[in-house]
C-alpha positions, 0 to 999 in steps of 0.5 A: 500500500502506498504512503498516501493510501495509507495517510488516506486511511488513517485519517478516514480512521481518526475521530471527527471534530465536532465543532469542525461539523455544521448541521449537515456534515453531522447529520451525514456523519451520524447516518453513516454510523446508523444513528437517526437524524434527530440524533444530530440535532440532540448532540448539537442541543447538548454542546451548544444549550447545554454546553456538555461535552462529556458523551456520558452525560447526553442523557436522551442519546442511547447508551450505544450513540453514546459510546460511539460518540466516546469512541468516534468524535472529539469534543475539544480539540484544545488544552486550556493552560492558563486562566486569568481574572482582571480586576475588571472582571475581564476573563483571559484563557491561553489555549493550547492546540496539540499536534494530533498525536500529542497527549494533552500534557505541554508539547513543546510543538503545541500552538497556543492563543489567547481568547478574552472574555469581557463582560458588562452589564447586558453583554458577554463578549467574546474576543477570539483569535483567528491565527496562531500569531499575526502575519501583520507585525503592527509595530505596537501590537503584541500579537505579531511579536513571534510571526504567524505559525499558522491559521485556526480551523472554524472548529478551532475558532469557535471552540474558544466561544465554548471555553470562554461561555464556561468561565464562571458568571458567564453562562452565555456569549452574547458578542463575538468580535474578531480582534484577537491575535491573527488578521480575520480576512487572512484566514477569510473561509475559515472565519465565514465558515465559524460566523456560520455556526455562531449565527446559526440557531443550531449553533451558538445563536449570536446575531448577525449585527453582534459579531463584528470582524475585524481587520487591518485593510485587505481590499481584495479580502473586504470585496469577498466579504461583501458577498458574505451571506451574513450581514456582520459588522465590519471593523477597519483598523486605521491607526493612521490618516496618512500612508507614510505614518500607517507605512511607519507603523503597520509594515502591511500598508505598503500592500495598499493605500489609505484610499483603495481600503477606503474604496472597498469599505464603500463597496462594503457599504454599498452593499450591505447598508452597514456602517464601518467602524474605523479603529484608532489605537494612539500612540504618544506622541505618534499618531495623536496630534490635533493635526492627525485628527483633523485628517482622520475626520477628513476621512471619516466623513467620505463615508459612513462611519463611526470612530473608536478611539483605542488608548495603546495599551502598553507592551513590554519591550516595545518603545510606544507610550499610552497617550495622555487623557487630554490629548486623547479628550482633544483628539474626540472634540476635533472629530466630534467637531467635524461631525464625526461620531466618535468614541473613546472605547475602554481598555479592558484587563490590562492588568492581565495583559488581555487588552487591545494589542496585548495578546501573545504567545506566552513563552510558558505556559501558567497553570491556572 
């Protein structure tokens, strides 16, 4: 038998990944095992409602279905390796992703990233990673420190949603954002293929206008995305009015002006009826100048879009600063000046460095 034959039949051999399966790939997989259709819908109320992952305890599937889904599906392809609370309440988990033949013991070969929960009053949001690093390497961003290793699976995606809706006081993900570690529209039909499932009612139910994507300005990307049959919110992150500034600070902007990111989020626009949101991170002394904000509202109102206004979150060994409140209050009045809605959002779990910009690989992984 050939080496490929062989690789073939070991794969057909290996056990399905429940959060890889939609509604129809696990209805097929249940009929090919002999399971009745209603048995799909049972798994999926159990994962999704009840969050049980543990075959044993799905009660109304038969003691039969149940230990061929023990025997033939794994539930949780990820290691949770650390745990950390924020005085905000803000949630972080490290989540480690072994290779196939790894026990769930620290391999030094396993890829890890880090997903947040942030809660407020009415919300449970959920801030996941689309790639293990970030291809992008902005230069004030944690993410980017190591490179990209390479990109998560929709299952592996959306199994962070199921590991944070488990951390205590959280119950249920009401908002999923794309502004973890990796860019999104890099790693386009995987993160369609989760939004999928997270919008399902099947699934995890979150609406449409509560998941955003995030993204630093891929037109080609932007242009598919407004094909998606989804109608997500879509995030643009700026951080600069000028090319020469956002070249300085974001190597891949020398991929694309200022405007042909701008034209596509018009075609975005277009065609879904969606507000952009242009996110702004400032730096000290970099990117916060009355003079930046003037240019920036310039921007903002060829288009519709709202601004969020991002205070940098410090990082350990990169030279950035966090800005002063007064330049950040005066940055908001010139564009509120110019008739720009715009916000300053709140940084959150900076403590556990789990804020905007903050996420990395951990060199060892903590126990918690």
């Amino acid at each position: 038998m050939s080496a490929d034959a062989t690789t073939a039949r070991d794969r057909s051999n290996s056990p399905a990944a429940f959060f890889e399966l939609d509604r129809e790939a696990l209805l097929a997989w249940c009929t090919e095992r002999g399971l009745p259709r209603h048995a799909a819908e049972q798994i999926q109320r159990w994962v999704f409602e009840r969050g049980v992952v543990d075959p044993e305890r799905m009660t109304d599937l038969s003691k039969a279905a149940r230990a061929m889904l023990a025997r033939e599906m794994v539930f949780l392809q990820g290691v949770v390796r650390a745990h950390q609370l924020a005085t905000d309440e803000t949630q972080k988990l490290l989540v480690a992703w072994p290779p196939p033949s790894a026990l769930p013991t620290i391999d030094p070969n396993e890829r890890r990233t880090e997903c947040v929960m942030i809660p407020s009053e009415d919300r449970r949001t959920a801030c996941l990673s689309s790639q293990v690093g970030c291809p992008v390497g902005c230069r004030f961003c944690a993410s980017g420190l190591g490179g990209l290793e390479g990109n998560l699976s929709a299952g592996r995606i959306l199994e962070q949603v199921w590991h944070l809706s488990r951390l205590p006081g959280v119950e249920r993900i009401s908002h999923v954002v794309f502004m973890g570690m990796g860019e999104p529209l890099a790693n386009l039909n995987a993160v369609t293929s989760a939004i999928r499932t997270l919008n399902a009612p099947w699934g995890f139910g979150i609406s449409a206008r509560r998941i955003t994507v995030s993204t630093v300005g891929l037109p080609a990307a932007i242009r598919k995305l407004c094909e998606f049959e989804i109608p997500v919110t879509l995030a643009l992150s700026l951080h600069a009015p000028l090319d020469d500034l956002r070249r300085e600070i974001i190597p891949w902007a020398e991929y694309a002006t200022i405007d042909e990111i701008l034209d596509a989020a018009q075609e975005w626009f277009d065609k879904t009826g969606r507000e952009i949101t242009l996110e702004y991170i400032l730096l000290g002394g970099v990117n916060d100048r009355p003079i930046h904000a003037q240019e920036l509202a310039r921007l903002a109102r060829t288009m519709r879009a709202n601004v969020n206004l991002i205070r940098y979150n410090e990082v350990a060994g990169l030279p950035y600063l966090r800005p002063r409140d007064e330049d950040v209050l005066r940055f908001q009045e010139i564009l509120r000046e110019k008739g720009v809605n715009t916000h300053i959002r709140r940084s959150r779990g900076r403590d556990i460095a789990a804020a905007c910009g903050q996420l990395r690989h951990e060199a060892k992984a903590k126990l918690g």
